[in-house]
C-alpha positions in Angstrom: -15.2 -29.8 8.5 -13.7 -28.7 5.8 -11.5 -25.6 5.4 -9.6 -23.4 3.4 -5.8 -23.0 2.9 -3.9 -20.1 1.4 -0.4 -21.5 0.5 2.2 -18.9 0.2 5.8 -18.9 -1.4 7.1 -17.6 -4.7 8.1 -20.9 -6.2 4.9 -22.1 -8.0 6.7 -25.5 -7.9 6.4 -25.5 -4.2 3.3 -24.2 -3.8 2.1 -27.3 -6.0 4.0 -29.9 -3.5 2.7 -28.4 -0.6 -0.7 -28.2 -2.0 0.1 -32.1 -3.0 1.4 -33.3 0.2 -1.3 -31.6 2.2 -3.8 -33.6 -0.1 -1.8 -36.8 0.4 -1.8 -36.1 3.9 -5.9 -37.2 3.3 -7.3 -33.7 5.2 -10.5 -32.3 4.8 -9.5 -29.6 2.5 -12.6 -27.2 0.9 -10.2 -25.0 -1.2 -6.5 -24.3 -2.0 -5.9 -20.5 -2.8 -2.1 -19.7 -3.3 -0.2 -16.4 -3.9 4.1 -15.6 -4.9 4.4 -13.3 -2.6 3.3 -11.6 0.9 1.2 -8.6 -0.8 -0.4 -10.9 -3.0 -1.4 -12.6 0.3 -2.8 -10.2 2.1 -5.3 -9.2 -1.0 -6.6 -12.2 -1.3 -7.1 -12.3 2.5 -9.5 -9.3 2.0 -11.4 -10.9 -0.1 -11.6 -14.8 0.6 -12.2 -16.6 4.0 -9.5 -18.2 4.1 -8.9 -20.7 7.6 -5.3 -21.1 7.9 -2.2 -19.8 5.9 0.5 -22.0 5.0 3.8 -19.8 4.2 7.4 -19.2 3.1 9.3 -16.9 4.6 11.9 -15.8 1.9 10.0 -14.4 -0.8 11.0 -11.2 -2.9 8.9 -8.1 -2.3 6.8 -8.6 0.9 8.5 -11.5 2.8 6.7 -13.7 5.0 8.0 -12.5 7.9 6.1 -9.0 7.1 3.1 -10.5 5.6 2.4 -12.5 9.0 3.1 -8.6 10.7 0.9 -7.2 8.7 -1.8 -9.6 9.6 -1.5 -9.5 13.0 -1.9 -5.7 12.7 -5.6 -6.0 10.5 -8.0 -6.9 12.7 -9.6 -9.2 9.7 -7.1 -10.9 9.5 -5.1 -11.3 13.5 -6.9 -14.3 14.3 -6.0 -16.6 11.5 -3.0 -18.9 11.9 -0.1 -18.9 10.2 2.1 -21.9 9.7 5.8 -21.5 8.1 7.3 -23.9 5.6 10.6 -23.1 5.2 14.3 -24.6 5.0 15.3 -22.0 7.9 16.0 -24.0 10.8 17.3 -21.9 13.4 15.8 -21.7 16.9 16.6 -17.8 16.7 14.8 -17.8 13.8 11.6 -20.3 15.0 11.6 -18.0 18.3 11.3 -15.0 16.3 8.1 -16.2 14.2 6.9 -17.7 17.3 7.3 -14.1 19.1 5.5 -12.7 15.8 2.3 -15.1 16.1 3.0 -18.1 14.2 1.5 -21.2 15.4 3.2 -23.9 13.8 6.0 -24.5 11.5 7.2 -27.0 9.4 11.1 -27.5 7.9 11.7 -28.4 4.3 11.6 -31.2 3.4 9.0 -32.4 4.9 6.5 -35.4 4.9 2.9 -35.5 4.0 2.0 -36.7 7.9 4.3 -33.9 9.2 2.2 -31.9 7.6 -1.0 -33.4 8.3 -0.4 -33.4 12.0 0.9 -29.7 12.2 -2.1 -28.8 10.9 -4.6 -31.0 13.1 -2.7 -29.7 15.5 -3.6 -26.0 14.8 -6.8 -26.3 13.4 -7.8 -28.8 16.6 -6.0 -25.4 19.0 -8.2 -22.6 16.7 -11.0 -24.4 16.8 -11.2 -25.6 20.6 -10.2 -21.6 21.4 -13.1 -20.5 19.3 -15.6 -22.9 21.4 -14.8 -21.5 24.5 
């Protein structure tokens, strides 16, 4: 099956690696959108299916933290998962996104399979949930 990401983060230079390791990483991609920042995001979400987000969380504007808060708050858009990629490691911090719906999250650096198997892992978890 193959899906769409939105990658988020305001370095157009990351959201190329990511974008490269996740193609690396061999999945079954359909479409890459990307966006700089959190608003940006959440436009595009109205107007794209889009079947998991793949974000920073310190962006200028709109950071990721309230771009996944806003999410959860739209009804359109409370059921897709969100994924962090960022070099914040704390478990404070991992808690917190966790406590704000984020399924997954991934620290830079990271590895193409690391990638790869975050992602199987929630698209495997969204998809079984939706079968029930």
């Amino acid at each position: 099956m193959a899906f769409t990401i939105l990658i988020v983060d305001d370095s157009a230079t990351m959201r190329s690696v990511i974008k490269r390791t996740v193609q690396m990483a061999d999945m079954s991609v359909g479409k890459f959108l990307d966006a700089p920042g959190g608003q940006q995001a959440l436009d595009i979400l109205q107007q794209q299916q889009v079947n998991l987000v793949l974000a920073d969380i310190n962006m200028p504007g709109m950071n990721g933290i309230e771009m996944i808060e806003r999410m959860h708050a739209d009804e359109s858009t409370r059921a897709i998962p969100v994924v962090v990629i960022s070099t914040e490691a704390s478990t404070t911090r991992i808690k917190q996104l966790q406590e704000k719906g984020v399924v997954g999250y991934v620290h830079k650096p990271f590895t193409p399979e690391t990638i790869r198997d975050v992602i199987y892992e929630v698209i495997g978890a969204c998809h079984a949930q939706n079968n029930k």
